[in-house]
Structures are given as structure tokens and as C-alpha cells.
C-alpha positions in Angstrom: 8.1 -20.9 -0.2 8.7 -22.9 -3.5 12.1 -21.6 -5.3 11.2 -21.8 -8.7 11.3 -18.4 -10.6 8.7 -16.0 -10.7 8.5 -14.3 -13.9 7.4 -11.0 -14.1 5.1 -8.5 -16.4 6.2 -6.5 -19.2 5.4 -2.6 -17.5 5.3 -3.8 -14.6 7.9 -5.5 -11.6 5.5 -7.7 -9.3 4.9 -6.3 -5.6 5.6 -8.1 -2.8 3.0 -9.5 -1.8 1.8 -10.7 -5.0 4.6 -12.6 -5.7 4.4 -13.6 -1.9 1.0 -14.9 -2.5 2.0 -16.6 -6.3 4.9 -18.5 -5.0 3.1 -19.9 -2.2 1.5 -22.3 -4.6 2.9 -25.0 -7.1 -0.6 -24.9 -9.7 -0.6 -21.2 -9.4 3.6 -20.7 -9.8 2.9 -23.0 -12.7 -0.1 -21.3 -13.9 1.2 -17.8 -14.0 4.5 -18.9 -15.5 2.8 -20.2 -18.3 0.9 -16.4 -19.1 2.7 -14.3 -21.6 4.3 -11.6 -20.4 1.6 -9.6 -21.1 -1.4 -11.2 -19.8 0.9 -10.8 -16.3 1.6 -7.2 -16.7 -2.2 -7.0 -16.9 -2.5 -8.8 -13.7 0.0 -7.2 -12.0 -1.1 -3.7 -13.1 -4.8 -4.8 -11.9 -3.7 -5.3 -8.4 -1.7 -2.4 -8.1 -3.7 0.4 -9.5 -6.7 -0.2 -6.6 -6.6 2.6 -4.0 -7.7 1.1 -0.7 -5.7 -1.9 0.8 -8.9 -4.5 1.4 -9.6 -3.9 -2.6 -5.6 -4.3 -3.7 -5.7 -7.9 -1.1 -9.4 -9.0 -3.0 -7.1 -8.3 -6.7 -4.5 -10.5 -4.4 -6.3 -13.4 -3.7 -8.7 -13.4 -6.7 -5.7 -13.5 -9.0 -5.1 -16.9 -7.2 -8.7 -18.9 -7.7 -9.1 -16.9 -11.1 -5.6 -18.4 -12.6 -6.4 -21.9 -11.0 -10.3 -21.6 -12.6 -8.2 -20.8 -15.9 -8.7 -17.6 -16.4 -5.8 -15.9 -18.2 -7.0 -11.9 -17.8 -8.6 -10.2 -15.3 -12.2 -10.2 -15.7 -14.2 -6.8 -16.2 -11.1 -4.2 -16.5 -10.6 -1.5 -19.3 -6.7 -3.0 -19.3 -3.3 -1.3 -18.3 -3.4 2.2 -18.6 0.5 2.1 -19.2 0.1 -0.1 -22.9 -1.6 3.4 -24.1 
């Protein structure tokens, strides 16, 4: 696990195993870190609000190869229902 600092969302603390998965690597610690605050609470908020488990670990892992593709947002989501 790298030890830089994860930094988090602005609604939203991020869950374990997002930050698990973020901090296990550099590009993508780097990658995220560089999002405004934001951009990760509309991340974070994406992954959490799914209701089954396989669809919350797809948000998981597709936050990964989305951020290292360059995508800043998730793709195709109305946004974080806690900004209304």
C-alpha cells in the first residue's frame, strides 16, 4: 500500500474499499489527488449509492481504468443526489 494521502470528497468520506483499491496504485493515487474535491465526491457518491455488491465492485474497479483513461466524472450519472 503506497502512504501518500488520500484526499477525500466534499459530501462524502471515501469507503474502504475504494480507498483500498485507489491507494493500491501510484497513476491512479496521483490521478485522483489531482480531481477537485468535487469531481471525487461525485465518484465517491457513484460507488456508494449502487444497491447490489457486484454493481458497487464494477463502480470500484471502473473508477480505476476510467481515472487512468482520463476521465474526470463518472460517465452517464444524473450526479450526487446530496449537491441538491
Amino acid at each position: 500500500m503506497l502512504k501518500s494521502k488520500l484526499s477525500s470528497g466534499v459530501a462524502h468520506e471515501i469507503p474502504l474499499d475504494l480507498s483500498k483499491k485507489l491507494s493500491s496504485d501510484v497513476s491512479v493515487l496521483e490521478r485522483w489527488n489531482d480531481l477537485t474535491p468535487l469531481a471525487r465526491n461525485e465518484w465517491i457518491c457513484w460507488t456508494v449509492t449502487t444497491k447490489k455488491p457486484e454493481t458497487r465492485q464494477n463502480h470500484v474497479d471502473r473508477t480505476m481504468t476510467e481515472l487512468l483513461s482520463g476521465k474526470r466524472r463518472p460517465c452517464c450519472w444524473a450526479g450526487c443526489a446530496h449537491r441538491k
